[in-house]
N, C-alpha and C positions, 0 to 999 in steps of 0.2 A: 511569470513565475508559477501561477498556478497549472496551467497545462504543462508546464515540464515537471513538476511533482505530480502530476496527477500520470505522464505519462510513465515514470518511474514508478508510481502505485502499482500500475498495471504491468511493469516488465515482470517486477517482483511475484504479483499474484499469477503468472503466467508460467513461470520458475517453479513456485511453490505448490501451487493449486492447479495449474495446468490449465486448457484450454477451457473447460467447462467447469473450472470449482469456486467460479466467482458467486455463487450463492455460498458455496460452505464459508468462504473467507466475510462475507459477509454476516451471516448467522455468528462467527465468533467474533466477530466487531461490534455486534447487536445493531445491526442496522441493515437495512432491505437490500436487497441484490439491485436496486433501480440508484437506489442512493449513492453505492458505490458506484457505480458507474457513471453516474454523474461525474462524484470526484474524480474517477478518471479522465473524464472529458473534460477539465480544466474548472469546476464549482470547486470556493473555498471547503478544507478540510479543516473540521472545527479541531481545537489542539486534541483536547481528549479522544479521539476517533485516531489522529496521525497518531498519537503515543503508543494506545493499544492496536497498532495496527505495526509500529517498533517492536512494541513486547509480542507479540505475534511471529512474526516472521523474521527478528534479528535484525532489521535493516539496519544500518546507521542513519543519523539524525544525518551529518555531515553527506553521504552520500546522497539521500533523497530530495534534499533542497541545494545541491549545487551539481551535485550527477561526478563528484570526484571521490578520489579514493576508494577506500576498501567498499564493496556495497554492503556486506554485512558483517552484524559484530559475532554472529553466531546462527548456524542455519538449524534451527529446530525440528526440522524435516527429514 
């Protein structure tokens, strides 16, 4: 479970922030450009970090832990 959400983190930030903004998307999560990438590579996302990382980018809850439906509830970008 965790590496297929964690690979989703990363479709998303790659959509949003593009090939090289995983430091900015980081910086607005308040946490290190080494950390997310961790969670990308399949380490638990503590809830508070997944939420504002939902109010962030729009993602849906339902899309990112089962990879179905809509992927976002709204694209901020």
């Amino acid at each position: 479970m965790n590496i297929e959400l964690g690979h989703r983190v990363r479709e998303i930030r790659l959509e949003l922030y593009g090939l090289h903004g995983g430091p900015m998307l980081a910086s607005e999560l308040g946490i290190s450009f080494y950390k997310l990438m961790k969670y990308e590579q399949g380490q638990t996302i503590p809830a508070h970090t997944i939420l504002l990382f939902m109010e962030k980018t729009g993602a849906r809850s339902s899309w990112l832990f089962t990879g179905e439906g809509e992927k976002y509830e709204h694209r901020p970008r």
